[in-house]
C-alpha positions as CSV (number, residue, x, y, z in Angstrom):
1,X,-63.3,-85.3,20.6
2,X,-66.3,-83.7,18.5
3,X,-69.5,-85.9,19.2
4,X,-72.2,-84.3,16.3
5,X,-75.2,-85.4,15.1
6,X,-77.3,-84.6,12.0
7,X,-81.0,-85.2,12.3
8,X,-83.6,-84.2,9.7
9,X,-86.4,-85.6,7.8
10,X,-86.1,-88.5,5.7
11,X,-84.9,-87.9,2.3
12,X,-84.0,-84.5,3.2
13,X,-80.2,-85.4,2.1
14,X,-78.8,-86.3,5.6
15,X,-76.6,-89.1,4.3
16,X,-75.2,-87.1,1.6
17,X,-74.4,-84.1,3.6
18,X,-72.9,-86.3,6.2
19,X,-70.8,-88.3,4.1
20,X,-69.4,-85.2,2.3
21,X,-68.7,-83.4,5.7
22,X,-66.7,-86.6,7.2
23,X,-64.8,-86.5,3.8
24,X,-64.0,-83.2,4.3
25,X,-63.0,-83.5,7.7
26,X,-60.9,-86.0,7.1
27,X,-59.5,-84.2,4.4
28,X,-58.5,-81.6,7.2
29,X,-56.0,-84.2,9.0
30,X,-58.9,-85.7,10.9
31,X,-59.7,-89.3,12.7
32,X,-63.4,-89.4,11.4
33,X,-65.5,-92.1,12.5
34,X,-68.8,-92.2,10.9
35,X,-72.1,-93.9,12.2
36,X,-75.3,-94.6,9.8
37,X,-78.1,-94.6,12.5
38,X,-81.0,-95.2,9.4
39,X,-82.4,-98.2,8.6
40,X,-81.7,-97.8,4.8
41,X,-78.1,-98.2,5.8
42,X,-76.8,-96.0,2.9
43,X,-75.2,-93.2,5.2
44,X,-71.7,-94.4,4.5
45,X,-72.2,-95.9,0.9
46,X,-70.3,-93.0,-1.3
47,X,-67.4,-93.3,1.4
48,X,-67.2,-97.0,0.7
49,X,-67.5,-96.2,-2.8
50,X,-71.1,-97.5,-3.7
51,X,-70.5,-100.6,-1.0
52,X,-73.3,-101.5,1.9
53,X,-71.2,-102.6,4.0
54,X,-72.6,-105.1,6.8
55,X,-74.9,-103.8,9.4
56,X,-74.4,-104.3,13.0
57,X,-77.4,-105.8,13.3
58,X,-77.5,-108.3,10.4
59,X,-74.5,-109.4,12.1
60,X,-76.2,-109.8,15.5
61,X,-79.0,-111.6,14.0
62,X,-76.7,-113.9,11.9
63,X,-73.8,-114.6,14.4
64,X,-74.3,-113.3,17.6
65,X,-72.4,-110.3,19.2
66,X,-70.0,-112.5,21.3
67,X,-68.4,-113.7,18.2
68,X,-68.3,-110.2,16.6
69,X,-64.7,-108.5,16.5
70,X,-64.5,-104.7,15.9
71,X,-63.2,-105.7,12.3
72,X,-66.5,-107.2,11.6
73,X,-68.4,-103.7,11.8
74,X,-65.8,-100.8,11.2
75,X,-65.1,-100.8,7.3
76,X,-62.4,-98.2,6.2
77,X,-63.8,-95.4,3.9
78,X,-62.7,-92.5,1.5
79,X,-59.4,-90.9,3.2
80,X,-59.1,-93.6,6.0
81,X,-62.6,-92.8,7.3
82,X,-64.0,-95.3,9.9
83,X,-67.8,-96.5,8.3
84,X,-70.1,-97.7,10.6
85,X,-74.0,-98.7,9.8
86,X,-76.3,-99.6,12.6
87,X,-79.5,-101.1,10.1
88,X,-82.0,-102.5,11.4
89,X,-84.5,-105.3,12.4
90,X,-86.5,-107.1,9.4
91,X,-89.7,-105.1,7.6
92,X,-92.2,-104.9,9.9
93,X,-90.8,-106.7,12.5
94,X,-89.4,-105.1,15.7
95,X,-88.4,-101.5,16.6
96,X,-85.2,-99.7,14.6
97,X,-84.0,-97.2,16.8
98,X,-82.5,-100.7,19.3
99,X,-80.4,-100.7,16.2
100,X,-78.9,-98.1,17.4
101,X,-78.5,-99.0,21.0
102,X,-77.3,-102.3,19.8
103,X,-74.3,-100.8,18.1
104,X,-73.0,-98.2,20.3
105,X,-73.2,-100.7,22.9
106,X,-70.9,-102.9,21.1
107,X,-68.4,-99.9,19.5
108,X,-67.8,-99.8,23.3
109,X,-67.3,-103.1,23.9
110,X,-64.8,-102.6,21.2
111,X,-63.6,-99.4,22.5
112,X,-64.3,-98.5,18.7
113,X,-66.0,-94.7,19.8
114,X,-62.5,-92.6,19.2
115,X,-61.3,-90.6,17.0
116,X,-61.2,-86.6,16.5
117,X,-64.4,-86.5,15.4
118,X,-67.7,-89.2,15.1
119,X,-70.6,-88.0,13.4
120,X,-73.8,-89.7,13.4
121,X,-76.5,-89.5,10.6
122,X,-79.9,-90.0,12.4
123,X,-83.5,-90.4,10.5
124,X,-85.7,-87.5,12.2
125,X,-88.8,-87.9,11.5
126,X,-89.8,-89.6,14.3
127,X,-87.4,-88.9,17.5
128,X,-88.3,-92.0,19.3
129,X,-86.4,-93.4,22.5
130,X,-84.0,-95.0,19.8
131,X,-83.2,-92.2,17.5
132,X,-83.3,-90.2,20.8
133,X,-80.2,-92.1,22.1
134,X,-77.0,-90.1,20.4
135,X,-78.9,-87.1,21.8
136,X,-80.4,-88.5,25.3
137,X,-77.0,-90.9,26.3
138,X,-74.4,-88.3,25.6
139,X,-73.2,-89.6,22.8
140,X,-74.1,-87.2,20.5
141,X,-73.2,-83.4,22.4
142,X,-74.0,-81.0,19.5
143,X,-76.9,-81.6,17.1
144,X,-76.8,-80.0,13.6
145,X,-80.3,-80.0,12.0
146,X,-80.5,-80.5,8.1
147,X,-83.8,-78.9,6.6
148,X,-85.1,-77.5,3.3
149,X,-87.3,-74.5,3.2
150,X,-90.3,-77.3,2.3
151,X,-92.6,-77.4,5.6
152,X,-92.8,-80.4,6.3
153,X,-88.9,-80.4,6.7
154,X,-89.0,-77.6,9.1
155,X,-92.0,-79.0,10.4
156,X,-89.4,-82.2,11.4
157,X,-86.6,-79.9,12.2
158,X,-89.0,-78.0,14.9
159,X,-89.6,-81.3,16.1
160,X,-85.9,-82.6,16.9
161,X,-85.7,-78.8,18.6
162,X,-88.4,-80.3,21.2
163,X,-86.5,-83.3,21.7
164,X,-83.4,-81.1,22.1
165,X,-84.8,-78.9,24.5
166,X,-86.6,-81.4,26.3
167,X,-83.4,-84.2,26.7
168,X,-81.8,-80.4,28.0
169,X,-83.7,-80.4,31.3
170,X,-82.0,-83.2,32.7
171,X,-79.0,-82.9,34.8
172,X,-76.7,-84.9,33.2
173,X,-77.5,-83.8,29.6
174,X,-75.1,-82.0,27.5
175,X,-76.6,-82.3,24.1
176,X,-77.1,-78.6,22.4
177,X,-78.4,-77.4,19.4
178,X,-75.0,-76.4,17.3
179,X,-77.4,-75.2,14.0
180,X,-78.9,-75.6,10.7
181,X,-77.5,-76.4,7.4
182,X,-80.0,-76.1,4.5
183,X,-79.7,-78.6,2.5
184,X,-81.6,-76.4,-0.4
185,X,-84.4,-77.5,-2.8
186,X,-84.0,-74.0,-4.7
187,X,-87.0,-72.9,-3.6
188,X,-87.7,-69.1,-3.8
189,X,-86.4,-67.1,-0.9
190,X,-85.1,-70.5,0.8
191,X,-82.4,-69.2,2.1
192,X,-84.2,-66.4,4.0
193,X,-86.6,-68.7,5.4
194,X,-83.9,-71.2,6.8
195,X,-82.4,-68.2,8.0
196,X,-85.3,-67.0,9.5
197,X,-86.6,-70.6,11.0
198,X,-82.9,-71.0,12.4
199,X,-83.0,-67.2,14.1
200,X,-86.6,-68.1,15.9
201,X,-85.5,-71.4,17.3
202,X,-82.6,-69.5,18.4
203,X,-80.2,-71.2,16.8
204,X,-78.4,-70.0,12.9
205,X,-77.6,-70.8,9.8
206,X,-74.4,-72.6,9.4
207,X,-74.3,-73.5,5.6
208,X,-76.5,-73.0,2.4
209,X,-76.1,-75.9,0.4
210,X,-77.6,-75.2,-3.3
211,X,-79.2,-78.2,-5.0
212,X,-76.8,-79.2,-8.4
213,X,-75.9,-81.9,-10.6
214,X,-72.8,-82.3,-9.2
215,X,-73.7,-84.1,-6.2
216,X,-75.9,-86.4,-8.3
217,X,-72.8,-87.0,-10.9
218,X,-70.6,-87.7,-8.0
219,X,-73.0,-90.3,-6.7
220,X,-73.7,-92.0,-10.2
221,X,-69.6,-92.6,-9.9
222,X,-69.9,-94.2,-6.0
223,X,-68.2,-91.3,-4.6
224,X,-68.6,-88.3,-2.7
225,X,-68.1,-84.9,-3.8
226,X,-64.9,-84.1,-2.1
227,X,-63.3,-86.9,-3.9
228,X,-64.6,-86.9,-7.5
229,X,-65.1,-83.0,-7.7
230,X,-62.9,-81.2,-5.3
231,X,-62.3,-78.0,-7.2
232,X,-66.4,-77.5,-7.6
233,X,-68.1,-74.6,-5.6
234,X,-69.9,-77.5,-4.4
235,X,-67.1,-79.3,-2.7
236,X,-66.0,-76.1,-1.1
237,X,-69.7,-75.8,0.2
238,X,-68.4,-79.0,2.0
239,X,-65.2,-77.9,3.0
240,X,-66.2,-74.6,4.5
241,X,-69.3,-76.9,6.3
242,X,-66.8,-78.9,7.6
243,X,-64.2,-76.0,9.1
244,X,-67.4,-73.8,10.8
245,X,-68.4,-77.5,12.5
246,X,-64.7,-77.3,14.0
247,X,-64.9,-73.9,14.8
248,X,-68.4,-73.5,16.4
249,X,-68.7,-73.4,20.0
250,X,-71.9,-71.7,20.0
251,X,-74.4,-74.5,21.5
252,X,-77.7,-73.5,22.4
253,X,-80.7,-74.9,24.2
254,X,-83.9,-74.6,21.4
255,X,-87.1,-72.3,21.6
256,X,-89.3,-74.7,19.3
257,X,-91.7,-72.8,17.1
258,X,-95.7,-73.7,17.3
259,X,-97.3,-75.3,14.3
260,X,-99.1,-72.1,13.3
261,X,-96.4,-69.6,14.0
262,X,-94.4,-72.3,11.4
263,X,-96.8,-72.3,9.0
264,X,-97.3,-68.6,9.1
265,X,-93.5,-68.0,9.3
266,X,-93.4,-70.4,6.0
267,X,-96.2,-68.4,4.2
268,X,-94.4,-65.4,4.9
269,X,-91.8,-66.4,2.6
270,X,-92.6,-68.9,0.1
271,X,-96.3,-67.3,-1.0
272,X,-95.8,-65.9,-4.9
């Protein structure tokens, strides 16, 4: 079974990216389990087509987990795709990465964490004990990082890298670095630079994925791409995405960038 991860900054597109990859995936004869670890709790909506399905901890809060059943927080997506959202505790109240810990503890209560492949969609920015956990608890054992050329995305991308490399040293760990998809904001030279960012950390780049309309038309219509569009360029984007993430079995362990060799690398490219 493939455990993988995609961290990145908020906003960057991780959602999006990871609902079109499970589609795909799934497309491929697959058991796909997908986990929203974001408080937004939109990771899975497109694969539900335009549903939020019930968080796992809404339904702690409201009922309890003894009288939870696995029925009550596995919804069945797009192609038979298993839709899990962790959410999380009420504005400004509480910590949301327990969330997280609350809901894998309970998918294995339900012996719910099968499958080919899981993929979890992680927020980034902030790689705190609770967004650590797919990577620190061996859950998640190959970590894809989703960036734009935009520095402050790298900037968040480096930043998972320390985690990586970090969670690494200890005995038990097998989380690796597996790459970097850029999830474009057709920048100039964008390509070059993720290229470039992914080479230093000593990792590469496993898919350009332009910026178009067609993702944003599929949305409007509650669906991924791979199901509204699948003859686009864009939906074989997603396809090919999804084949190199089945074929990779180059893991590495990180070599985090300084702040001013990023912002130097980042001038280097994206100064007119």
């Amino acid at each position: 079974m493939k455990q993988i991860a995609l961290y990145g900054k908020g906003g960057i597109g991780k959602s999006t990216t990871s609902a079109n990859l499970s589609a795909a995936l799934s497309l491929q004869g697959l058991d796909v389990l997908q986990i929203g670890c974001d408080p937004k709790r939109d990771s899975t909506r497109m694969l539900m087509h335009g549903s939020f399905i019930p968080t796992v901890m809404d339904l702690v809060r409201e009922r309890g987990d003894a009288e939870l059943s696995c029925k009550d927080v596995v919804y069945t997506g797009f192609n038979g795709v298993r839709c899990v959202e962790a959410g999380g505790p009420e504005p400004g109240v509480g910590c949301a990465g327990r969330g997280i810990i609350a809901t894998f503890q309970l998918l294995e209560k339900f012996g719910a964490l099968t499958g080919d492949v899981i993929v979890y969609d992680v927020l980034g920015d902030v790689v705190c004990g609770g967004f650590a956990m797919p990577m620190r608890e061996g859950y998640a054992q190959e970590i894809y990082l989703v960036t734009s050329g935009e520095l402050m995305s790298l900037y968040a991308a480096n930043n998972i890298c320390k985690a990586i490399k970090r969670l690494s040293q200890r005995s038990k760990s097998t989380c690796r670095l597996a790459g970097v998809i850029c999830n474009a904001k057709n920048m100039p030279r964008e390509e070059e630079l993720v290229a470039e960012f992914s080479r230093r950390v000593n990792s590469s780049l496993v898919q350009y994925i332009p910026r178009v309309r067609a993702v944003q038309i599929a949305e409007i219509h509650k669906q991924t791409v791979i199901e509204y569009d699948p003859g686009s360029k864009q939906a074989e984007r997603y396809r090919t995405l999804a084949s190199r993430v089945m074929e990779n079995n180059k893991f590495t362990i990180p070599t985090p960038l300084e702040i001013d060799e990023l912002e130097t690398l980042a001038l280097e490219y994206l100064q007119v």
